[in-house]
N, C-alpha and C positions, 0 to 999 in steps of 0.2 A: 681399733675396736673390732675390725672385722677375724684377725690373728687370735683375737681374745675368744671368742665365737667360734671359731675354728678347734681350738683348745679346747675347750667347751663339749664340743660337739663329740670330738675324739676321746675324753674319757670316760665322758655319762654313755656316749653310744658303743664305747670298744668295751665297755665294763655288764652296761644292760645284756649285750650281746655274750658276753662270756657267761654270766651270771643264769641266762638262758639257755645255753648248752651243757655247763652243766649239771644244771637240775636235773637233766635223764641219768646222772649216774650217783648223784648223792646229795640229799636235801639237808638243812639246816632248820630251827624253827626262825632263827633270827634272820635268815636270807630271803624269806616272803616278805618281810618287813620293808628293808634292804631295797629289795627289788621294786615295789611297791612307793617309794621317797624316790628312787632313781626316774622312775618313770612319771612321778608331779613335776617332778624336777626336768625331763626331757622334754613333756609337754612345753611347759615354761619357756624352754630353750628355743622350741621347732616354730613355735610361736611369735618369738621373738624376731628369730632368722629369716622366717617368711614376712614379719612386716620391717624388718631394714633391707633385705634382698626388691622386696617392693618397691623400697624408693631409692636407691641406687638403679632399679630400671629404667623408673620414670623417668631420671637425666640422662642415662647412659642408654638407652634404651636395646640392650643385647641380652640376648636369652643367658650368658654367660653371670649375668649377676646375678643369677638363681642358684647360680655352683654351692654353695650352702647348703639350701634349700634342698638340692637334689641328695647330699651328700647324708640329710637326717632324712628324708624318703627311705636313702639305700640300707641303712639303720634300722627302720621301721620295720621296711618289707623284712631285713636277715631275720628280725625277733620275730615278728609275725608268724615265719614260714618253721622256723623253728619249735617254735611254742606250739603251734599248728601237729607237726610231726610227733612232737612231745606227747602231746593229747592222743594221739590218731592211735598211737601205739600201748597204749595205757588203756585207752578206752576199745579196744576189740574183744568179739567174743570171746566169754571166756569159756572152757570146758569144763577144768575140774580149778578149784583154787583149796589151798591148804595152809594151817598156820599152828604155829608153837608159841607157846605163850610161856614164857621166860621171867616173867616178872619186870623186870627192870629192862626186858629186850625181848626181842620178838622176832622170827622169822615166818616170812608168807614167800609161797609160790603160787603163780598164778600163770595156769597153764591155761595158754588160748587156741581156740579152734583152727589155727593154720597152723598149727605144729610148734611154734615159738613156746617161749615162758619168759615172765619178768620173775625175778629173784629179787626180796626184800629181803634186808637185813636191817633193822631197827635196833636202836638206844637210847636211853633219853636223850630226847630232841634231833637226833640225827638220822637219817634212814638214807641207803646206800642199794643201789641198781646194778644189777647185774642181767645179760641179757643171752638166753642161746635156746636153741632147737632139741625138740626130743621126739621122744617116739612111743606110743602105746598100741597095745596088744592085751585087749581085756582090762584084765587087774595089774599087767605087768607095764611100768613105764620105764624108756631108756635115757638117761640126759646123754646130753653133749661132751660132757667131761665130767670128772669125776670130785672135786672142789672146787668149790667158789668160797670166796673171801676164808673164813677160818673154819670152816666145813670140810668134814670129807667126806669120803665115802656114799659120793650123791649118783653115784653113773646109775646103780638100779636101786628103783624103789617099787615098792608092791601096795597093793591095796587090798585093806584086810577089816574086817571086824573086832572092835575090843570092847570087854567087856567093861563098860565103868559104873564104878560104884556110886549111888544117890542114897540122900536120906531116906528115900521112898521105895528105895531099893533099885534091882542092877538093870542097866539098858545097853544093850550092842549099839557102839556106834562106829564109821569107817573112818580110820586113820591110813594113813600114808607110813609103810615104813622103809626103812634105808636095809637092805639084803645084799647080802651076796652074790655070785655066779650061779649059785647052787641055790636060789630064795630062799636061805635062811635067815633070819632076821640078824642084825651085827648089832651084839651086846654095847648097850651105853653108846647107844647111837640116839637121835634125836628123832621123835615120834611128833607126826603132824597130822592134826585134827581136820579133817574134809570140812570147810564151811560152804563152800559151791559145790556140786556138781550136776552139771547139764550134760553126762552121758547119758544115749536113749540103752 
């Protein structure tokens, strides 16, 4: 029984564990679900293992017969600490955030106040993480490199005024564009609509 427990242990916990790592680089809608049965399901387990490590104490009486026991702790704490960082890094000020709206797909950046940015790439049901450092000067931002996933042309982006059109007629609003060396804008490039910005 106890081998069985052990086996147990090791796929619901090596699986939770994976499954929480890598959420910071690409989501699923069906992997919340997923995640969510694995973890009824590990309760059940830890639960289990703490009240038969229990009474294998009580006869054998050695700290050793909690080895189990300790083993879905060390599980617990890896998700925990994980999940933890996951959050910590998602959830920091942001500066500026911007987004494209594709229809069927969508991209967001969101650039936070210690120089970082998360990079969203979204499709139905799927959304993919990407993570680097940039730089601004005014209206002019630098990235860290110049593609991510099927993107180009991201190293310099400008902040600029456009003009769009309403039934009520026309309003300036700040978009994000993809430029050159020279800021000139790069034809049939992908234009992002500011919905944050917390510059003073």
């Amino acid at each position: 029984m106890k081998i069985i427990r052990l086996i147990l242990i090791l796929l619901v916990g090596g699986y939770l564990t994976y499954l929480t790592y890598s959420f910071q680089f690409q989501t699923f809608f069906g992997d919340a679900v997923i995640w969510f049965l694995l973890i009824a399901v590990g309760v059940f387990i830890f639960l289990w293992t703490i009240f038969k490590d229990f009474k294998v104490y009580k006869i054998e009486n050695h700290i050793q017969s909690f080895a189990l026991t300790f083993l879905c702790l060390t599980f617990i704490s890896t998700i925990l600490i994980l999940e933890f960082k996951i959050q910590r890094n998602f959830d920091k000020p942001t500066l500026l955030k911007v987004y494209y709206d594709g229809d069927y797909n969508g991209t967001a950046i969101d650039f936070k106040k210690d120089g970082t940015y998360i990079f969203e790439n979204s499709a139905i049901g799927l959304n993919s993480y990407s993570y680097g450092t940039y730089e601004i000067n005014r209206n002019k931002i630098t990235l860290d490199r110049d593609q991510i996933d099927n993107l180009t042309n991201l190293k310099h982006l400008k902040i600029d005024e456009k003009q769009i059109n309403y039934q009520d007629g026309t309003k300036k609003e700040l978009y994000l564009f993809q430029v050159d060396t020279n800021d000139m804008v790069i034809e049939s490039t992908t234009e992002y609509r500011i919905t944050i910005d917390n510059r003073k």
